[in-house]
N, C-alpha and C positions, 0 to 999 in steps of 0.2 A: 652782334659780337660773335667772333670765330670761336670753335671751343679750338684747347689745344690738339692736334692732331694725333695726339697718342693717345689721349682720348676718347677723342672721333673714332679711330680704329677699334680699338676697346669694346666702345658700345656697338660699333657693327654686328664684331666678333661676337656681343654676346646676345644682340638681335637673331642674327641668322642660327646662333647654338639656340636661341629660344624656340625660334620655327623649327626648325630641324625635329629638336624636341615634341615642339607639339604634333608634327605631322605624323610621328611616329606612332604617339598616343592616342591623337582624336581618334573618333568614331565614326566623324564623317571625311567622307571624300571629297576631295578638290580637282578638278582639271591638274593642276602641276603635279600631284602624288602619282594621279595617273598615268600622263603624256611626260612629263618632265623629269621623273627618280625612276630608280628601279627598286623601289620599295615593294612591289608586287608582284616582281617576275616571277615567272612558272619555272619549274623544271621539266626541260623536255629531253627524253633518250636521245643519245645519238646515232645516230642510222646506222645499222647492224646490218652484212652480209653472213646468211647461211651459208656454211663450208662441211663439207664428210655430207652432203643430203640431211642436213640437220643435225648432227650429232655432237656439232659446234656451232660456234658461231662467232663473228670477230665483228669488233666495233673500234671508233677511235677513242683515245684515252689523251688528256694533256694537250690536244691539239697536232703532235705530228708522231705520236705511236701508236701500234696496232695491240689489241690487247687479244689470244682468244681464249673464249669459254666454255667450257667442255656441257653441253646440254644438259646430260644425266648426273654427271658429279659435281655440276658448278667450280669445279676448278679453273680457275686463273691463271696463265701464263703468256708469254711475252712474245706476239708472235711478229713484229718487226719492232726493234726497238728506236725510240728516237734518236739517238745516239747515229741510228744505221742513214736517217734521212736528213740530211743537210746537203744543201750546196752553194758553194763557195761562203764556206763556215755559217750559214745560216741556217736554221731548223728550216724544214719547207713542211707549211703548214696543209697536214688532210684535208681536201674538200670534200674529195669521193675516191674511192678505189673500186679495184674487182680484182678477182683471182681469176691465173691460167686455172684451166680445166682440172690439171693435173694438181694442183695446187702449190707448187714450185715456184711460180710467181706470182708477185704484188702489182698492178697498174695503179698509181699515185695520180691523181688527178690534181693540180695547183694552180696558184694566180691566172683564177680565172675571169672572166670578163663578161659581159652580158650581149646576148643575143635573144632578140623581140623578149620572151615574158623572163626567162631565165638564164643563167649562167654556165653556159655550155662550152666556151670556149678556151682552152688555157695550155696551161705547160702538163705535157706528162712527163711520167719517170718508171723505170723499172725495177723494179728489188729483184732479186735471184735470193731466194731461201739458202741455196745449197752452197752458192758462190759467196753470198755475202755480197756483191756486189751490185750498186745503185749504177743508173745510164738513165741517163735523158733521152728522148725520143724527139725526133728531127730537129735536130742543133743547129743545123743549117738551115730552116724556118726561122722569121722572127719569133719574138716570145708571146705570149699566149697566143697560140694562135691555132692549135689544133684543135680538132672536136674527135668526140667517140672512138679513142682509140680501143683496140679490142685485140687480146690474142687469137691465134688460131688454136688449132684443137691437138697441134701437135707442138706448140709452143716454139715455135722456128722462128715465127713473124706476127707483126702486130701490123694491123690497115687501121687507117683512120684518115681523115677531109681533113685537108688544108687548102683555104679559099676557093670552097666549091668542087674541089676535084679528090680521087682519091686516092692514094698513096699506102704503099707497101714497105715495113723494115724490117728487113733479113737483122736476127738480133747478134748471131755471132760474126756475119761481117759488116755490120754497120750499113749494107746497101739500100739505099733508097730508091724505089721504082714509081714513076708514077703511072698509073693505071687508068686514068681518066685526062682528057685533055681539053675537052670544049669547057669545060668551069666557069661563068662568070657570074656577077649579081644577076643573070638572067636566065639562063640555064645552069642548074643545080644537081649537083653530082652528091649523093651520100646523105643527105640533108634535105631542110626542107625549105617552104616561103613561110610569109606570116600566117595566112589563112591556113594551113594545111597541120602548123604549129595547136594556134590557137581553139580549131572548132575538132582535129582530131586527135589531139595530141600528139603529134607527131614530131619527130627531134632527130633522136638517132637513126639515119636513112641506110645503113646496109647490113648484113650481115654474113657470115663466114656459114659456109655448108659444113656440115660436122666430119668430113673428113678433111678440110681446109684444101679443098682442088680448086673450087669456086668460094668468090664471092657475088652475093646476089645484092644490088641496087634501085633503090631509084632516083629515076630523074625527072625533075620539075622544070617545065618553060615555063619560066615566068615574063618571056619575052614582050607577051600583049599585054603584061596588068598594067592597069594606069598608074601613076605614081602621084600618091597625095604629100603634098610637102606641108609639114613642121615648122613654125616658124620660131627659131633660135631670139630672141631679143636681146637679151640680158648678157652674154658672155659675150659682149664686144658692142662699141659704139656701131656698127654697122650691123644688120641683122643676117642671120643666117638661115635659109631653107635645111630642112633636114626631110630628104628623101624616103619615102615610104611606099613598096609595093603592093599595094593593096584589091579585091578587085570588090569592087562594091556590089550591093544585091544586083540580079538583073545584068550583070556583065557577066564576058568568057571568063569559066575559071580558067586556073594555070593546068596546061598538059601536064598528064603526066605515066609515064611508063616504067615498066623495070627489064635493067640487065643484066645480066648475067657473066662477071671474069672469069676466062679462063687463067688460072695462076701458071699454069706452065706453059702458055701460047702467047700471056693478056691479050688476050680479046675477046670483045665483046657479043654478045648476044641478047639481042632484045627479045622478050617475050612475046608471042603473038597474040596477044588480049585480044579477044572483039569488041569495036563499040565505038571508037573515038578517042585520042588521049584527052578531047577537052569538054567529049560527051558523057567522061563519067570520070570518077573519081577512084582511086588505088590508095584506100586506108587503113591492108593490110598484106604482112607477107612475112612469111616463116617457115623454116626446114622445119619438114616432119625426120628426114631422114638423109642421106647422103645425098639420093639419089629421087628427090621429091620435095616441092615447095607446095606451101597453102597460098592459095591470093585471094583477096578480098576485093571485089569491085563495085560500087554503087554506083548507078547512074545519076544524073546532075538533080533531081527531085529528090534523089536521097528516098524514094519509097522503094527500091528493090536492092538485094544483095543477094549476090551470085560468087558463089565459090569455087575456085578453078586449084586444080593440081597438076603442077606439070613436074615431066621429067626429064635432065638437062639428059640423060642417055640416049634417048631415042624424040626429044624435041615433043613429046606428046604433050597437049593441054587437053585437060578434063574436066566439063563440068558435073562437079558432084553434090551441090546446093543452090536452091534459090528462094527468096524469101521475100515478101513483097506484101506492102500496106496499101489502104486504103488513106495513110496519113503520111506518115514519115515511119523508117525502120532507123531504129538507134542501134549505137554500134557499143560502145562503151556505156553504157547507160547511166545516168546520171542519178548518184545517191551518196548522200553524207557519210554513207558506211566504204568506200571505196578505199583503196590503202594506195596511195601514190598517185603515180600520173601513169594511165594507162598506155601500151603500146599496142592496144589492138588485137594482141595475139591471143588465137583460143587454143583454151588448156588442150591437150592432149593426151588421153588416155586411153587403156587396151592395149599398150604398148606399142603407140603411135598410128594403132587402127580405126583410130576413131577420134573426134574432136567434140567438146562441150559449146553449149549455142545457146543465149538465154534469148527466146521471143516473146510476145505478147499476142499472137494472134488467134489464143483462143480467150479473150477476154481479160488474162491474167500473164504477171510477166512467170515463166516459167525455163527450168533447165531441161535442153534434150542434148543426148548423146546422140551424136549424126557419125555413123560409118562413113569411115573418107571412099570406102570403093563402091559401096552400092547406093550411098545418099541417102540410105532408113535413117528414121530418125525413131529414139525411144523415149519417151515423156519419165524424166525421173521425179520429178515435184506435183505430181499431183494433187489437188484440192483448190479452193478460192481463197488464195491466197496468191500474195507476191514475193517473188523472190529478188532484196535489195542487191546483192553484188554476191561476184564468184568468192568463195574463200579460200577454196586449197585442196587438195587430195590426201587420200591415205592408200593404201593398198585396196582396199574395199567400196571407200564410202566418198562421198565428195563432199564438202563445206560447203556453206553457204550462208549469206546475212538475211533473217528475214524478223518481222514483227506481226503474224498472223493478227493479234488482236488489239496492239494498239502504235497506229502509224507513227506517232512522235518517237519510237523508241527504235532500238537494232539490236539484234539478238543472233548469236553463231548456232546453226544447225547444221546435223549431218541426213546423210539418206545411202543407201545402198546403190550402186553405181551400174547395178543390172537393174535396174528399174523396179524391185520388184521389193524394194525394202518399206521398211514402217521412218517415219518422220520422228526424229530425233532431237529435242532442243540438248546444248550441249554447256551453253553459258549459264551456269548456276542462277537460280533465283535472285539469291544475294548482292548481282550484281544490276539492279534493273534501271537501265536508263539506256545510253548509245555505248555498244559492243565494237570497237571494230580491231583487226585481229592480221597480224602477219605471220601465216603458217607455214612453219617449215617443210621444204622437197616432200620428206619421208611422213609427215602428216602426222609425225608425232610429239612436238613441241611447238609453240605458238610466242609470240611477243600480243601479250592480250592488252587492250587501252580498254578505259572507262570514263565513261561521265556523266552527271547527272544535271538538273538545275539546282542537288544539291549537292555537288558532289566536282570539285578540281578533277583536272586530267591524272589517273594513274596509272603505272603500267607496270608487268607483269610478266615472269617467264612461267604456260606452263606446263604442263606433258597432257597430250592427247592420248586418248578418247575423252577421260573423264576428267581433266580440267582441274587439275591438281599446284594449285600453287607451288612453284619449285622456289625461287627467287619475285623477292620486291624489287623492280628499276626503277621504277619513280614513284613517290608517294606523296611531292607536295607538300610536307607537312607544315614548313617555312610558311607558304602562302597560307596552307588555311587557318594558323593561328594568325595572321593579318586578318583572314575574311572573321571571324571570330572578333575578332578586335571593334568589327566596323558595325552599325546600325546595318542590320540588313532587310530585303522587303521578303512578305512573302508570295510566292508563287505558285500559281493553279494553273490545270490543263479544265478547257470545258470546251464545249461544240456551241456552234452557233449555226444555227437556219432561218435561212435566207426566207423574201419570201416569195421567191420564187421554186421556196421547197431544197435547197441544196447545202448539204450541213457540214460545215468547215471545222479543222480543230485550230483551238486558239490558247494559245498561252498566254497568260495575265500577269504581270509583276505590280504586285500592291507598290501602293504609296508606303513608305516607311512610318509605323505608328497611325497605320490607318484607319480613321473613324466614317463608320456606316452612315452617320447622321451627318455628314459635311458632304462637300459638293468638291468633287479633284477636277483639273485636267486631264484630257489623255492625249497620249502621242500616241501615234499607231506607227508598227516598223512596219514597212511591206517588200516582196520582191515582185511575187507571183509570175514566175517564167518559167519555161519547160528546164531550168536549172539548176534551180536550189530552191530549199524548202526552208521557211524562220521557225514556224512552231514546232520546235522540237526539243526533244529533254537531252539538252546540251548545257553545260555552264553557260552563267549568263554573264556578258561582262561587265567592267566596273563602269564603262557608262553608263548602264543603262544601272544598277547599285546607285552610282550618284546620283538622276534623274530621280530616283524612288526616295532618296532621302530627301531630295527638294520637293516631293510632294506631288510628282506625276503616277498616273497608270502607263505603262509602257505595254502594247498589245501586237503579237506577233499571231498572225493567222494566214493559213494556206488555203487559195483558193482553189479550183478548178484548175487544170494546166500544168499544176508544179509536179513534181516527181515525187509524189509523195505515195505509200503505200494501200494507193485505193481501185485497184486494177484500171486497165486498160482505159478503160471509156473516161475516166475521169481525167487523166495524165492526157490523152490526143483531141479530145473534146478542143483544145485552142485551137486544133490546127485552122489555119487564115484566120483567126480569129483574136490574137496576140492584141490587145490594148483594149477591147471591145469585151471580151468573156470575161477575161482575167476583172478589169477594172468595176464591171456591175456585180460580181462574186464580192469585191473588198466593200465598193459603196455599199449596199443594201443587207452586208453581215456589218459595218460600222450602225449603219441605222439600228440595228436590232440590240446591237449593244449597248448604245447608246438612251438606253432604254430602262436601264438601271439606274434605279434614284442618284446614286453617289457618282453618277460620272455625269459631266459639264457639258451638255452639249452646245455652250456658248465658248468652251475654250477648245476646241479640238484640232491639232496637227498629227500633220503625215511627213513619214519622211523616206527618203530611200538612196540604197545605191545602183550606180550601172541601170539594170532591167527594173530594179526597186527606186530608182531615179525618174525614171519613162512611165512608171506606174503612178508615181508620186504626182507628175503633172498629170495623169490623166484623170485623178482623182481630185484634183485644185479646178480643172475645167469642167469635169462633165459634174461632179457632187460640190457645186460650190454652196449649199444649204449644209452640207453636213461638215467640211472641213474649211477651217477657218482659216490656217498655217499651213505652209509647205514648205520643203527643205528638201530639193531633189538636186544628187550629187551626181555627175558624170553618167548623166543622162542621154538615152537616144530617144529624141523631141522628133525627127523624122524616120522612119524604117526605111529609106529609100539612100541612107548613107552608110547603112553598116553592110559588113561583109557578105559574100554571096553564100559559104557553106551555113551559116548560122540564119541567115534571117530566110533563106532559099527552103532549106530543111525544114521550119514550121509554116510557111507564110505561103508557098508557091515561088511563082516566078511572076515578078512583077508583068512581060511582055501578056501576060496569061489574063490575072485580076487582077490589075492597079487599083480596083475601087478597095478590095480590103489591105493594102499597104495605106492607103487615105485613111479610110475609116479608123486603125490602127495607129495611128498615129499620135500625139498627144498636140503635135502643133496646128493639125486639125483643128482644135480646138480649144488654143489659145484665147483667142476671143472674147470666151465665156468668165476666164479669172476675173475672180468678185475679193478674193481674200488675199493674205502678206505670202509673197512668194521670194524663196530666195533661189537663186542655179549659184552653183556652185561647179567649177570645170579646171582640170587639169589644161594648159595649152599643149603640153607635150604627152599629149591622150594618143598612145598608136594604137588602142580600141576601139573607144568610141573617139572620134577626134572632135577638138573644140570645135569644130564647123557644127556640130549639134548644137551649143550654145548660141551662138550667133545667128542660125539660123532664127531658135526661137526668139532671141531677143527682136530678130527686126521682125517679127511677126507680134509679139507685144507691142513694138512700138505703133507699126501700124495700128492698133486698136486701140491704142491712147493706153497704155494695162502697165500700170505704175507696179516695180519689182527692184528685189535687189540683185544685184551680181556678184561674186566674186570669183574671179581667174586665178588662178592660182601658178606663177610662171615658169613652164617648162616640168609642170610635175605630170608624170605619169596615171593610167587609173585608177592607181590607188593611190596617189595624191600622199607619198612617202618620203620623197625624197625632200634631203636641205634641210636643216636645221631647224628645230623648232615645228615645223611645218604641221605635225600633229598635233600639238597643242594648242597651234593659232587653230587650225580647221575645228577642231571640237570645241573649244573656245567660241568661235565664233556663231557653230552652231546652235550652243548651250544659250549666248545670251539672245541669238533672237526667238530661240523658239518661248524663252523665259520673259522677254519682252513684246513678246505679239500672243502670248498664252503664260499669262502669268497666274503664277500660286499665289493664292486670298494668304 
């Protein structure tokens, strides 16, 4: 029998008010509270430009106003209002801006549009402070369709790429000039390819000489990369290839050279680099001064870097550094304390007579001050320690991110910038977990972040030297009466030795309501690649909270290889040895763990993403006695399909040792899975591409090696996009790993 329909509705309405209710209230966590409400969002700042060299600082407010704040008085005022940014009566919403030099103009960056990892491309717009008046920037362009537009230093003209070439606007008579002409998807004016994006961060490709006579360039042939095509499925009964220039290990990379506009001739001038445009690589370049560039060159092994200065007056190129390993020489070096996405450029100080250079080649990563005209270099960091990332200048002293005594954490120090200072921690006690810190020009205000695995993200304005809370910007507080709210586990740091003698740190998140006399599961997170590090005292997120209230160990530990703060021999130790070092560091520190009464060695899974994906199978083949479960997401099963800067830079060149690209490999060793395996794969992966999937799968099949799959259609590799799509992926994850390892 029907009920009557208002009824029916009734009791919906007061179902869904009941759950709502309860989600609010429980203690434990669900997949939907997490993936599906925004019951738990963080507060995050919004990106703030330094203006005066610090003495202010302007952020977006509402979405399309500029607010600024005076550093020392924390005064507020209005410094473009929204009111001023509409067009064609519509607010036009801030993505990014920048200020002329001068500070008289605003560059609005709007509906923007994605290029390979981020959204680089779109509408710009111009404020005038003094006029009052907004202008769009190449009108006569379709719509989003610029990148990096940029004043000059006398505020007359903005340059900026539109498809591939680069282009000049004179702002008071509207004239557009174009400056480059050979432009295509193959040779690349201003900008970059994917590989050049992705392993050196590279985006914005030119830049303005500071009295704006010259712009200086580079250009990418990307003529010879092969093109891996995407296959579209889903957006139409007929399938769609989607184009991607890629060049895989073991192939030419893309040429690539820099040159030099003249603005009052435009013409060009190519730089006379030595070496090959597709013998080496240009992952760096920046005005020291009007009349002088830095360049950054590595050759295709990525073990040496050579730094040249030229001067466009008299054509002279100078080498004034070279640097060169026995392994790989990192250029941005990779650590969890870094603030953005790097452009490669090194600081400069001495008032542009000198440039900062962090190496590792006396066992420890350390900071030297290198003279641009004689090539000395001065050791400022002294001691066995490492130094995690550059922080900032002041007049005297330089910043820096380090954790002398325990690598899971980050901590802001200073040092005297004549080499001759005493080591300074500067981040109070009080704050101890990951420091990381955006310092103003003038080195006397910071925007400080924190976190702990007890402790949300918060942040902070504050005055340097001594680190004096001015202003609270995010405190979180909304979330952590939620996390309060919830059962939570708890969590320890401890080391583990191998027994091959080599002692890892690992962080442990208990079961919720854990008893010593029972017997849990564990999941182990892994990455272990010269990339990123897990065991660290960062918040831990709500899945791995939910995982803990259902009654797993969650264990994150760093092997051999990762970037973690253990000098030099421990972080290059991988090199050719990626799947092989890494993987017997994770097996034989799980054995030893494993080894504690209260943890199951009958229920144990691994899991990972990306390079913690490639570990995860190699950990299912070569330790199928110690892990039962596996769950590897947007995995590379072959090193012979990923890109040439990333897998070249640790591994060799395959024409060289192909046996250690084999050896490395996880699909190597396919064969061997004895336990429940699931791959999980983005189709529209332009990182690792789904051809990793398929490749392992027809190598299971050949070995008869029963697994699950799930593709995931046209998602990218973070597997984000479309509806829903995070909640089904941790979803899915949660119940197999709960069903091939299940809680007694």
């Amino acid at each position: 029998m029907k009920r009557p329909i208002h009824l029916l509705f009734l009791g919906i309405l007061f179902s869904v008010f009941t759950q709502s209710i309860q989600a609010q209230t429980s203690d434990i966590l669900t997949l939907e509270r997490i993936y599906a409400s925004n019951e738990f969002s963080q507060e995050r700042l919004q990106p703030i430009q330094w203006i005066e060299n610090g003495a202010a600082y302007v952020t977006v407010e509402n979405g399309n106003e500029l607010a600024r704040w005076d550093s020392k008085s924390l005064e507020k005022s209005v410094f473009v209002p929204g009111s001023a940014l509409q067009s064609n009566g519509k607010p036009i919403r801030i993505e990014s801006f920048s200020l002329s030099e001068d500070g008289s103009k605003v560059l609005i960056f709007t509906n923007s549009s994605r290029v390979w990892r981020s959204n680089t491309k779109g509408d710009y717009y111009v404020y005038d402070l003094d006029t009052k008046l907004l202008k769009k920037l190449g009108a006569q362009f379709e719509s989003s369709s610029l990148m990096f537009a940029k004043f000059s230093s006398d505020n007359s003209k903005v340059a900026y790429v539109q498809k591939f070439n680069l282009y000049l606007e004179d702002f008071k008579t509207g004239e557009v000039t174009q400056l480059t002409s050979d432009g295509t998807d193959k040779i690349i004016n201003g900008t970059f390819d994917w590989a050049y994006e992705e392993e050196f961060g590279k985006r914005d490709g030119f830049a303005w000489s500071p009295d704006a006579k010259f712009i200086s360039f580079w250009q990418i042939d990307a003529s010879k990369i092969g093109t891996f095509y995407m296959i579209n499925n889903t957006d139409s009964v007929y399938s769609r290839p989607i184009p991607l220039q890629y060049p895989k290990v073991g192939e030419e990379p893309a040429g690539a050279k820099i040159g030099l506009v003249d603005i009052a001739s435009k013409k060009t001038k190519w730089l006379p680099i030595p070496g090959g445009e597709k013998e080496n690589y240009l992952p760096g370049m920046q005005w020291i001064n009007e009349d002088l560039l830095l360049i950054q060159q590595m050759n295709r092994k990525q073990n040496q870097l050579t730094i040249w200065t030229y001067k466009p007056s008299n054509e002279e190129l100078k080498k004034v550094y070279v640097e060169t390993e026995k392994t790989w020489v990192d250029l941005a070096y990779p650590d969890l304390s870094r603030y953005g996405w790097s452009d490669n450029s090194l600081p400069l100080v001495d008032d542009g007579k000198a440039f900062l250079r962090m190496t590792e080649n006396d066992g420890w990563r350390h900071l030297y001050k290198v003279d641009i005209s004689t090539g000395n270099k001065t050791l400022l960091t002294p001691g066995e320690y490492d130094v995690a990332s550059f922080g900032g200048l002041s007049d005297k002293e330089v910043f820096f991110i380090a954790s002398p005594e325990n690598a899971t954490q980050r901590y802001l120090y200073a040092i005297d910038l004549a080499g001759k200072g005493k080591l300074r921690r500067v981040t109070p006690e009080a704050f101890e977990g990951v420091n990381t810190y955006d310092i103003a020009p003038n080195g006397e205000f910071a925007v400080h972040n924190h976190q702990s695995t007890s402790d949300p993200l918060t942040t902070r304005l504050v005055s340097l030297p001594k680190h004096e809370v001015l202003k609270s910007l995010v405190e979180n507080q909304a979330y952590k009466t939620k996390l309060a709210s919830l059962k939570t586990p708890e969590i320890k740091f401890t080391t583990v030795t191998t027994s091959e003698g080599v002692t890892m740190d690992a962080r442990v998140i208990y079961p919720v309501d854990f008893d010593e006399s029972k017997k849990y599961p564990v999941l182990f997170h892994v990455y272990g690649e010269p990339w990123s590090t897990v065991a660290t005292d960062t918040q831990v997120g709500l899945f791995n909270i939910m995982l803990a209230q259902k009654g797993y160990f969650i264990i994150d530990m760093d092997n051999r290889g990762t970037p973690t703060l253990k000098g030099s021999d421990w972080r290059k130790i991988i090199y050719r040895k990626i799947g092989v070092i890494n993987a017997q560091d994770q097996g034989l520190a799980a054995k030893e763990l494993l080894k504690l009464p209260y943890l199951d060695e009958e229920r144990v899974a691994v899991w990972g993403w990306s390079g913690g994906g490639s570990m995860t199978l190699n950990l299912m083949f070569k330790f199928p006695e110690v892990y039962q479960t596996g769950m590897s997401v947007a995995s590379v099963s072959n090193q012979l399909i990923y890109d040439n800067i990333y897998q070249e830079r640790y591994m060799g060149l395959p024409q060289e040792n192909m046996e250690d690209f084999v050896n490395g490999s996880p699909i190597t060793y396919a064969k061997n899975l004895e336990g429940n395996l699931l791959v999980v794969h983005g189709t529209g992966d332009d990182n690792v591409h789904y051809q990793s999937a398929e490749m392992l799968i027809n190598e299971l099949i050949k070995h008869n090696k029963q697994f699950q799959m799930m593709p995931y259609p046209n998602r990218s590799h973070g597997i984000r996009e479309g509806e829903g799509t995070s909640l089904h992926l941790y979803t899915l994850l949660t119940n197999y790993l709960m069903k091939h390892t299940p809680v007694n």
